[in-house]
N, C-alpha and C positions, 0 to 999 in steps of 0.2 A: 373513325379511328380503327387502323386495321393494330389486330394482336395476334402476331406471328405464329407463335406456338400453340394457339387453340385453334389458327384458323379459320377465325371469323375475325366479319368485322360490323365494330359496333357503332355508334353514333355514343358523341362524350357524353351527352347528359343521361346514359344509360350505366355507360361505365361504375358509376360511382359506384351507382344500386347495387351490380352485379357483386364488384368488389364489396361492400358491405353484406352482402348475405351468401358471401362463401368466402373461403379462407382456401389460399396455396400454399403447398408445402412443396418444395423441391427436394427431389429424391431421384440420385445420379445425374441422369439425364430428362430427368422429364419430370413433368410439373403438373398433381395432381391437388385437385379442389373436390372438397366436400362442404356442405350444407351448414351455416353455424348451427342449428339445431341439434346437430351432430357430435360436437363438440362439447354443446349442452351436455350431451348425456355422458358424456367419456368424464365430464370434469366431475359427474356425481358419481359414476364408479367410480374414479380415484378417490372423490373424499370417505364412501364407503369403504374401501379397501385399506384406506390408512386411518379409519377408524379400529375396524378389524384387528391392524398389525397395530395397533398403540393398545387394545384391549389385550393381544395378547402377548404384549409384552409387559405388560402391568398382573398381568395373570402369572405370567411365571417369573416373574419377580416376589410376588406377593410371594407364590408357594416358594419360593426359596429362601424368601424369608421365613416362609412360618416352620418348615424343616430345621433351616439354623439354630430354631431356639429353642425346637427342641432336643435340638443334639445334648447329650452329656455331657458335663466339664468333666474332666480330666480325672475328677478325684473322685467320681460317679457312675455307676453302671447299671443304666438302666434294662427292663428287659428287653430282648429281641423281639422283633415285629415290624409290622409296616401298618401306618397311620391314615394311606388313602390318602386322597384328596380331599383339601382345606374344605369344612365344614363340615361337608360330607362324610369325608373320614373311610369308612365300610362298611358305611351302610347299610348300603343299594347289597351290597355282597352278600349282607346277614341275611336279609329280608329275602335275598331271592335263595339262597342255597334250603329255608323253609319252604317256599311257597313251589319249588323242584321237585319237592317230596325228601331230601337227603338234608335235614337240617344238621346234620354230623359233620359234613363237609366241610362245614367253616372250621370248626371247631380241630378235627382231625387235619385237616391237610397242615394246619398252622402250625400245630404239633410237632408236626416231622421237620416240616421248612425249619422251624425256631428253636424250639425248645420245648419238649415231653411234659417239661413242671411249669412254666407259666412264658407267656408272651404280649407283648402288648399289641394294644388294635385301637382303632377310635367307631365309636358308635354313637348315634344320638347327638353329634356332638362335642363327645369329652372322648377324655382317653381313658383308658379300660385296660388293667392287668386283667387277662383270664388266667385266672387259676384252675390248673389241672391234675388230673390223676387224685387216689385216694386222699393224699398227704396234703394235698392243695386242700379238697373239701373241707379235710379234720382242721387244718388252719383257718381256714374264715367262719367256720359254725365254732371252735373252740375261742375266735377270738370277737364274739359279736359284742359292740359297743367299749372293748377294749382299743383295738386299733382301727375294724371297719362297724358303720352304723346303717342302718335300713338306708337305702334311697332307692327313686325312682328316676323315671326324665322327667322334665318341668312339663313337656305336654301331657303326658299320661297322667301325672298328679292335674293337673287343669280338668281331665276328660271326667277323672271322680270325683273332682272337686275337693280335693284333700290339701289339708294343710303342710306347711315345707318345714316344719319347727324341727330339730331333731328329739327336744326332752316332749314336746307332744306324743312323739312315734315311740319313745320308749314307755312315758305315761302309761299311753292306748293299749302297748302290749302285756303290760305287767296289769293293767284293769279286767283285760281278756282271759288273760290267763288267768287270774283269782276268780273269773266268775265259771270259765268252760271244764276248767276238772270236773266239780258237782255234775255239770250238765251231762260229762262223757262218760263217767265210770262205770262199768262194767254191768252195777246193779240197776242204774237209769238207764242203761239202755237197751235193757232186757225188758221195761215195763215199755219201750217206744215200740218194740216189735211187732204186738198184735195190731197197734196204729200203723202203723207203717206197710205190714203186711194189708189192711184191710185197702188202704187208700192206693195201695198200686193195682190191687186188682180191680176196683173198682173204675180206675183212669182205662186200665188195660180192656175192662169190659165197655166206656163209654167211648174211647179213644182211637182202639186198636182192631185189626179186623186178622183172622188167620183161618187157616182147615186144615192144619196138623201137628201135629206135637213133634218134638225135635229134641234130642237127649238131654240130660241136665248133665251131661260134662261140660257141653257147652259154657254152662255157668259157671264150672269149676274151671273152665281155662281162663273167660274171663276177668275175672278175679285175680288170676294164678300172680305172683310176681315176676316170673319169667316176662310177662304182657307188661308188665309198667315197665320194663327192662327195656324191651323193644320201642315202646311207646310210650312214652314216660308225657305226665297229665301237664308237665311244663318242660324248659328247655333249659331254666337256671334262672337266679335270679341275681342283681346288681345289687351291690354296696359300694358305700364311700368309707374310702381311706381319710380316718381322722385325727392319724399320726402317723408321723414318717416311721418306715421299717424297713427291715431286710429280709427277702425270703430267696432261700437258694442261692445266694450271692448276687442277687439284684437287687438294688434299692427302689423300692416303689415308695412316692412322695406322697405327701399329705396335697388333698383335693381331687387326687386321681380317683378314681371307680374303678373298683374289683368286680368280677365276675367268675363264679362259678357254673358249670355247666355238664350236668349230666348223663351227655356222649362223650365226655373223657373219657369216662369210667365203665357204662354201659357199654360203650359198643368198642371198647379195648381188648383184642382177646388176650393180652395178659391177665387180664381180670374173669373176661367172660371167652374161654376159646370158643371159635365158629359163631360169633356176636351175634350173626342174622339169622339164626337157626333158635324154634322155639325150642327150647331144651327144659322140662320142670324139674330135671335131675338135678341141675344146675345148683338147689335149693337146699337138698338133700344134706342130714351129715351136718359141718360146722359150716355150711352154705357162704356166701361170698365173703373176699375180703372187707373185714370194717373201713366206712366211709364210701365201698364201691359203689354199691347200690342204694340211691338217695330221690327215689323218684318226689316224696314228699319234702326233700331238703334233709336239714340236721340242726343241732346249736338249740339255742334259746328260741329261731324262730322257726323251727320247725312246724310244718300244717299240722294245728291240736286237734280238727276234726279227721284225719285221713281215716282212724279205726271207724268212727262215724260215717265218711261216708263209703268207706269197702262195706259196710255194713249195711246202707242203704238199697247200694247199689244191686248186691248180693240177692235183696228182696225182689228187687224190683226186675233184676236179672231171671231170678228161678220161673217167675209169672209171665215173663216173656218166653223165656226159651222153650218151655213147656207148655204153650199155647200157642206156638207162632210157627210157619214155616217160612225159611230164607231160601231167596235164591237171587246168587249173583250175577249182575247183570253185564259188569266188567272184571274179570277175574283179574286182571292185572292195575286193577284202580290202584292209584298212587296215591297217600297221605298227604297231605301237606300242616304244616306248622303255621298257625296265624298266632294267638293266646292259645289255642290248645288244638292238638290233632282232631282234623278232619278229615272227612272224603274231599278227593280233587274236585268231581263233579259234584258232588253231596245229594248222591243219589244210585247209588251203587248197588242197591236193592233193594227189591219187591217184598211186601209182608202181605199176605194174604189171612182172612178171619174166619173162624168158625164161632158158633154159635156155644156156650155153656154155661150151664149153672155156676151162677158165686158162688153157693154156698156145698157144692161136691167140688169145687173149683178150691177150695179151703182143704178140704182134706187130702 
């Protein structure tokens, strides 16, 4: 059997075979074959591809649904913000504008886009009034367990293994507090000092190596509050809304989470002018506006140990910086935000040791 247009010719009982393990397509004028194997594979990229486009159209479907609901009705106005993408929310956003070294970023850029006094965001999970500026803080610490109550994320509650009860949480706090006044006041913790003092220099002398002493301002900047201003020991802490309210002319609903956050206010130069500048002046006088500066928080949960531990610290600060000489290894090391500021590399300087008597080391 001769076949014109390939220009061969075949014998019949051959024919079939060939026609079964290729496949013609015509196209214009001429007649092109390829391999069924071939074919094979084109039909599982197509099934791949219209997997693909069915996923992503079930994807932006879903997000247009979960947007729609939570638009406002009509007789509602919730606060301004963007909620990020379904579960996610903004995250990834939070977490990286810390881990940048500028955990203000979130906080601040949102500010200007939305709204100076509060905006909504999703984190975690949930949706999240942040509350900002002075007036924001004085309302969530003036109104604890009236309209917002302690919460956490459910993972973080897993990670310490703490109970989600809310009359637990308040139990727990109100048991803390009846016991940590006695522990903190001013007279007990005048008699921890000569402890306190013995046991850092002793860590200092089994721990620490140095060969030269280095001024004790040091230890008064550390300390200073201008540094908790810049570098504050947290970044704000979440509550849950456990009745509807209105703040500023937004309604924030019952199950949402508030947030307050202490680069509102710190790194506001209405509040603090030239924010990134240490300034101890700053303090001076009738020193900042109330509620600006909240590096311990406010309210009923205010940290009951902070005088405790600037006090700690304070000791354990003088025994180093007067025993120890620094040198920087990256002058431009960047902080970053995890649970509390750290070095980027966390290793940003060298301590070197000298040798000295504990007890001239005492006087």
């Amino acid at each position: 059997m001769v076949l014109p247009f390939l220009g061969l010719e075949l014998k019949l009982d051959r024919v079939s075979s060939f026609l079964t393990d290729h496949t013609f397509i015509p196209y214009k004028k001429h007649i092109f074959y390829y391999p069924t194997s071939s074919f094979a594979l084109l039909d599982h990229m197509d099934l791949t591809l219209s997997c693909l486009l069915l996923f992503g159209l079930l994807y932006a479907s879903f997000s247009l649904f979960f947007n729609f609901r939570k638009k406002s009705p009509p007789d509602q106005r919730y606060p301004p913000g963007n909620t990020g993408w379904p579960f996610i929310g903004e995250s990834l956003e939070y977490v990286a504008s810390g881990r940048n070294g500028t955990p203000d970023k979130f906080v601040r850029e949102r500010m200007d886009k939305f709204s100076p006094e509060v905006f909504k965001t999703s984190i975690a999970g949930e949706t999240v009034a942040v509350f900002c500026g002075a007036a924001g803080n004085k309302f969530l610490f003036s109104n604890e367990n009236k309209l917002v109550a302690s919460w956490m994320p459910s993972t973080f509650l897993k990670i310490i293994n703490a109970k989600k009860s809310e009359t637990g949480a308040i139990l727990q706090g109100k048991r803390l507090r009846s016991m940590l006044p006695e522990f903190l006041k001013p007279e007990a913790l005048q008699k921890y000092l000569p402890v306190m003092d013995r046991m850092a220099m002793q860590h200092l002398e089994r721990d620490w190596s140095v060969t030269a002493a280095i001024t004790f301002v040091v230890c008064y900047l550390a300390d200073h509050p201008d540094v908790l201003r810049i570098q504050p020991v947290a970044p704000g802490t979440f509550r849950k809304v456990i009745k509807d309210f209105t703040y500023a002319g937004f309604k924030i609903p019952k199950e949402w989470k508030a947030f307050w956050s202490v680069y509102s206010t710190h790194k506001d130069p209405n509040y603090f002018p030239n924010p990134e500048k240490f300034d101890p002046s700053r303090f001076e006088g009738n020193g900042p506006v109330p509620y600006s500066f909240v590096p311990f928080g406010g309210g009923p949960r205010m940290c009951p140990g902070n005088e405790y531990a600037r006090l700690e610290v304070l000791i354990f600060m003088h025994r180093l910086v007067t025993k120890f000489k620094w040198k920087r290894l990256n002058p431009n090391e960047k902080i970053i935000i995890e649970l509390s500021p750290v070095p980027f590399s966390k290793s940003s300087s060298t301590i070197e040791k000298f040798a000295y008597n504990l007890n001239q080391a005492a006087n």
